[in-house]
N, C-alpha and C positions, 0 to 999 in steps of 0.2 A: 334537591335538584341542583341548585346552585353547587354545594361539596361536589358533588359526583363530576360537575361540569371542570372545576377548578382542578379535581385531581384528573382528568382529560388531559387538562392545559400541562400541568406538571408531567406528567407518564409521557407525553408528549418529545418531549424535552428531554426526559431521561434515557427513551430509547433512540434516538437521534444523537445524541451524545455519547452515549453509552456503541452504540452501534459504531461511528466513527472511530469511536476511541480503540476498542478489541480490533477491529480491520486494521487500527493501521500503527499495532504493535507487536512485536515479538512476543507471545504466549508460550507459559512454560508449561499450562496445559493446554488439553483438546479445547476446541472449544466450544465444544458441550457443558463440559465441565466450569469453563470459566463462565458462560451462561448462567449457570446452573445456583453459583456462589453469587452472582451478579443479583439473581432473581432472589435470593434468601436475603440481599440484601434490598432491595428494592421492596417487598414485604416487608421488612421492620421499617423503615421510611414510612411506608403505606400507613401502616398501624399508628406510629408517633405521629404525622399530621393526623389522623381521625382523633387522635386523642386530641392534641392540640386542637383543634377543632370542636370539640365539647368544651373544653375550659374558654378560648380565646371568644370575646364577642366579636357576631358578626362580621361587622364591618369592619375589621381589623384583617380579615381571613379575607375580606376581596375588593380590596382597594385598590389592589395592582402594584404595590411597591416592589412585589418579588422579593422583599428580604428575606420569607422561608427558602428562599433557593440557596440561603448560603449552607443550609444544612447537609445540601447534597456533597460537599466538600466532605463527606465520609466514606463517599465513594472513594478516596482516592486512599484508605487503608487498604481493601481488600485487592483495589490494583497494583498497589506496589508490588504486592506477593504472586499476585498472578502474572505479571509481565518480567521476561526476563531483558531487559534492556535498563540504562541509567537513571537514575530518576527523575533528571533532567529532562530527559525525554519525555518519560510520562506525564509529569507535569506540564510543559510544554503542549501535548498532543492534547492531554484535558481542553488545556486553557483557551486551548484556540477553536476547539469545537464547543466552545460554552463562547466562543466571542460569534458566534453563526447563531447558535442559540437563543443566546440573549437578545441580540440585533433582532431576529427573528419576531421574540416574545413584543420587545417594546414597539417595533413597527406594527404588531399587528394590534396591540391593546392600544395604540394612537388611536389610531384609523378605528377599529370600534368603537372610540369615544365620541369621535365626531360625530359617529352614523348615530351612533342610538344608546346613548350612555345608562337609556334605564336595562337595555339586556347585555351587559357590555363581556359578562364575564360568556354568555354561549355565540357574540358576534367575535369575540378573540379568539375560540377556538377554532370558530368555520376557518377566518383568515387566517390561523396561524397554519392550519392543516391545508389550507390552499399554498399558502408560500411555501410548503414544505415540499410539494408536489412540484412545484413547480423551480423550487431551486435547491433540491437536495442530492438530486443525482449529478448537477453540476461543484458541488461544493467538493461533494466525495470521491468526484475525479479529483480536483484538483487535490487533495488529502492525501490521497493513494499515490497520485502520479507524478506532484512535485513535491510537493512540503516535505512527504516521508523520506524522500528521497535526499532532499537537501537537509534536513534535519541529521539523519545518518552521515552524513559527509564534509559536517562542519568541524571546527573546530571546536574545543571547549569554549574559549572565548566568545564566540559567535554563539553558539545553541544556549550559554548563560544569557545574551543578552536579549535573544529572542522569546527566553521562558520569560523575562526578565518585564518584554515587551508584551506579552501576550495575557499575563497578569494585570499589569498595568491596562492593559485595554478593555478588562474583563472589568476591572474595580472602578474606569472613565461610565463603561453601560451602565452600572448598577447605580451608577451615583446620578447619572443622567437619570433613569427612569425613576427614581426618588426624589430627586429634583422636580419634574414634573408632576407627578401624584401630590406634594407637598408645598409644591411652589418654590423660588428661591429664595435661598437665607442669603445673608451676606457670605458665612462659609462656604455655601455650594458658589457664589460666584467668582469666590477670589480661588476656590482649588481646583475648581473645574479646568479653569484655563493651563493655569498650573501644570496639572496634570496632561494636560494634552500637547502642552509643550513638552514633557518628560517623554510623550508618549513618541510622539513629531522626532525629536533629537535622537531617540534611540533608533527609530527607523532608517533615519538616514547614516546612521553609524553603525549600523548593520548593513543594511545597503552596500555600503561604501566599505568594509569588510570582505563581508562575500564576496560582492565584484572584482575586489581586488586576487583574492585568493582563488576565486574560481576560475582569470583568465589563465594564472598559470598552471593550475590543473585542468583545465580543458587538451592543451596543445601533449600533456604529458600523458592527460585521460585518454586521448586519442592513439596515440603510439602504444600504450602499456597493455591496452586492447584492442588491439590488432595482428592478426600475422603477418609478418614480413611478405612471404612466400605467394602465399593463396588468397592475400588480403581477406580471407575471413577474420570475423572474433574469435578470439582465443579463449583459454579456459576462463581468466579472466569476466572478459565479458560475458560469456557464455552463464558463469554463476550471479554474476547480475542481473541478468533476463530472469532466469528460473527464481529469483529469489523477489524481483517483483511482481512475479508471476503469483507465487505464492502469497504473497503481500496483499494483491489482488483478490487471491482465492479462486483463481483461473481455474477450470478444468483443459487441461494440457499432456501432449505427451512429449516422451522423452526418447529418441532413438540415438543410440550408440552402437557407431560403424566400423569395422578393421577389416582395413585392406589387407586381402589375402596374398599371399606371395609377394609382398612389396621389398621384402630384403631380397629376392631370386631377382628382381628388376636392378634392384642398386649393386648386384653382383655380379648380374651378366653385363651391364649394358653401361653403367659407373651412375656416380651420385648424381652428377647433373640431370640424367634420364631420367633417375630417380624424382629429381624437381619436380621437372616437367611433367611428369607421372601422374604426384600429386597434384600440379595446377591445373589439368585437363579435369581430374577428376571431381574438383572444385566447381570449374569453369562448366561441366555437365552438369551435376546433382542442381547448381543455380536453377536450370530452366525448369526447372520441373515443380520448385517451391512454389507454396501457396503465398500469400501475401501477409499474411499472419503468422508464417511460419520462419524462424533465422537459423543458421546454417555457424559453425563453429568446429574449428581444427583445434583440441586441446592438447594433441601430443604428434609424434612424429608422423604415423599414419593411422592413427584416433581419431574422428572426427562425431560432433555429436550434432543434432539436429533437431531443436526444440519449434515443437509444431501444433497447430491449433488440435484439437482430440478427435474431432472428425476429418481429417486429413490423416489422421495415425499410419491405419493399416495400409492406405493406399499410398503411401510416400512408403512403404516397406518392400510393398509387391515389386515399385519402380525400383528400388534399387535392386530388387532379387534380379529382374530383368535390366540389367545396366549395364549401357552400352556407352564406348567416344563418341563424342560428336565429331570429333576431332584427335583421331590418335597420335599421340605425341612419340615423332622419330618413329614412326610403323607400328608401336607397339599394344598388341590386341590388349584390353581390359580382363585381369584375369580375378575378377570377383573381389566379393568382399563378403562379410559375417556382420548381421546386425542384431540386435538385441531391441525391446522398449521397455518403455512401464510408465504409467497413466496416474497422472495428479486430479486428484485426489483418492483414486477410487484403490489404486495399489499401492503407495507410498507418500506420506507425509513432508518429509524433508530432501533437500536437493541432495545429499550425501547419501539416504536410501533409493533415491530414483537413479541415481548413476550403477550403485550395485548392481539392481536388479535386471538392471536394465547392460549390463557388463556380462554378469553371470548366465544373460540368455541369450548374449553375441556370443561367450565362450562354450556355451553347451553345443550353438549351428556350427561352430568352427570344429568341435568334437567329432559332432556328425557328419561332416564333409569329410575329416581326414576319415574316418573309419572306415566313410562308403570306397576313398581312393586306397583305403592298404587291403580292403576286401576283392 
């Protein structure tokens, strides 16, 4: 009873980790597949602690030190080869969902100490599965929605010293929670500190890094994704949205729009008409968006519109039926051709969702001229 409890505790811990860690990497496969090799590997783990387990006495196996967790660090063979991103990164992405992890395990093996140390190892599971409920779909926003983000966008300097720090933070847990179960030696007291100053100084010279770096790619992040003209995001931004989207594992669609007749506007009436053509056209399709859904001019009169997946068809119909709110210089709205295609359920990456989603504006642009030379 007790094993079975322990490997709870542990399995616990690996799909928590393991879960953060595939979310919020670049896979070079499905990931089924990468499951799949995950799970073949989490079975020989299984095996080698049962074994370990028949040799190791008792109370060596549930004293709480967690030093069989150093073993899960083989996990991070099979992920090298399954993520196609730096290694830096992976490591990094590990290390910091094993500092959630860990923090997790030793606050909850405290706290079942105090309560009732004769069942301590099934009073760590309840807690650890309670904490987990209640603070893991806040972690793995934050995971998804900034770390991954800022981790991508660093410099090398910066992403070394944050793997650099994330390690170090993971080896400050391990040594805390061994320290506790064992008591303090004079070693754990003079490197603990140590340590947390190693730990403290990198922070603030990462900190003091990024901030630096980041205020001057904000003002230039801003402009580089943006259009001039329609003040929408551009292709630019437009491929950062879809790419955290997918990061995410959104179910999302993709609509790609071409204004019909737009060079007969810029021929009869001159470029400037033409502007204002497209800003009316912009300044419409606005009111209609859903609140989840952004709007993006990637080429001249291209425009794409990434939108929640239940919003799809009806953000379609509306622009079938699209009208000025406001006609720019007189001039009537003379249609446009749109195309989509649906994440995840039609195409995987943002370079197949544009095809598809191209190829089914240029089929209705087909069928419009046809029905007008017929």
């Amino acid at each position: 009873m007790l094993l079975l409890v322990k490997v709870l505790l542990v399995l616990q811990m690996l799909v928590a980790n393991l879960h953060m860690t595939i979310k919020s990497s670049r896979l070079r496969k499905g990931i089924w597949a990468t499951i799949g090799v995950l799970f073949f590997v989490t079975l020989l783990f299984l095996v080698a602690f049962y074994s370990a387990a028949e040799i190791l006495p008792e109370e060596y196996l549930f004293r709480g030190d967690g030093l069989y967790l150093v073993f899960i660090l083989i996990y991070y063979i099979p992920l090298r080869f399954l993520t196609d991103q730096p290694i830096r990164n992976t490591v990094t992405i590990m290390a910091t969902a094993w500092v959630y992890t860990m923090f997790i395990y030793i606050i909850s093996h405290r706290i079942a100490f105090q309560l009732n140390s004769d069942n301590l190892q099934l009073y760590s599971l309840i807690l650890q599965t309670l904490l987990y409920l209640v603070t893991y779909k806040l972690y793995f926003r934050f995971m998804n929605e900034k770390f991954i983000y800022t981790i991508r966008n660093m410099d090398r300097v910066s992403i070394n010293i944050l793997m650099t720090l994330s390690i170090s933070t993971v080896s400050l847990l391990f040594l805390m929670n061994y320290s506790y179960v064992y008591g303090h030696s004079l070693f754990s007291e003079m490197f603990e500190p140590m340590l947390l100053i190693i730990v403290s100084t990198l922070s603030l010279q990462l900190a003091s890094s990024f901030v630096k770096s980041s205020k001057d790619a904000e003002s230039i992040g801003k402009r580089i994704r943006k259009d001039p003209l329609t003040r929408l995001g551009n292709r630019e931004a437009m491929m950062e949205d879809v790419n955290k989207r997918i990061t995410r594992d959104e179910i999302f669609g993709l609509i790609f729009a071409d204004l019909d007749q737009f060079k007969h506007v810029n021929d009869t009436y001159g470029h400037q008409a033409g502007d204002d053509y497209l800003v009316a056209f912009a300044n419409t399709a606005r009111t209609f968006l859903g609140h989840g859904d952004r709007f993006y001019r990637i080429s001249g009169d291209e425009f794409v519109v990434v939108c929640e997946y239940k919003n799809c068809y009806s953000l379609m119909k509306k622009f079938n039926d699209f009208k000025f709110l406001n006609k720019p210089r007189g001039i009537d709205f003379l249609g446009l051709s749109t195309g989509h295609a649906i994440y995840p359920k039609e195409e995987r990456d943002l370079v197949d969702l544009l095809s598809k989603a191209d190829e089914r504006m240029y089929q209705e642009k087909k069928r419009k001229h046809k029905k007008q030379t017929n």
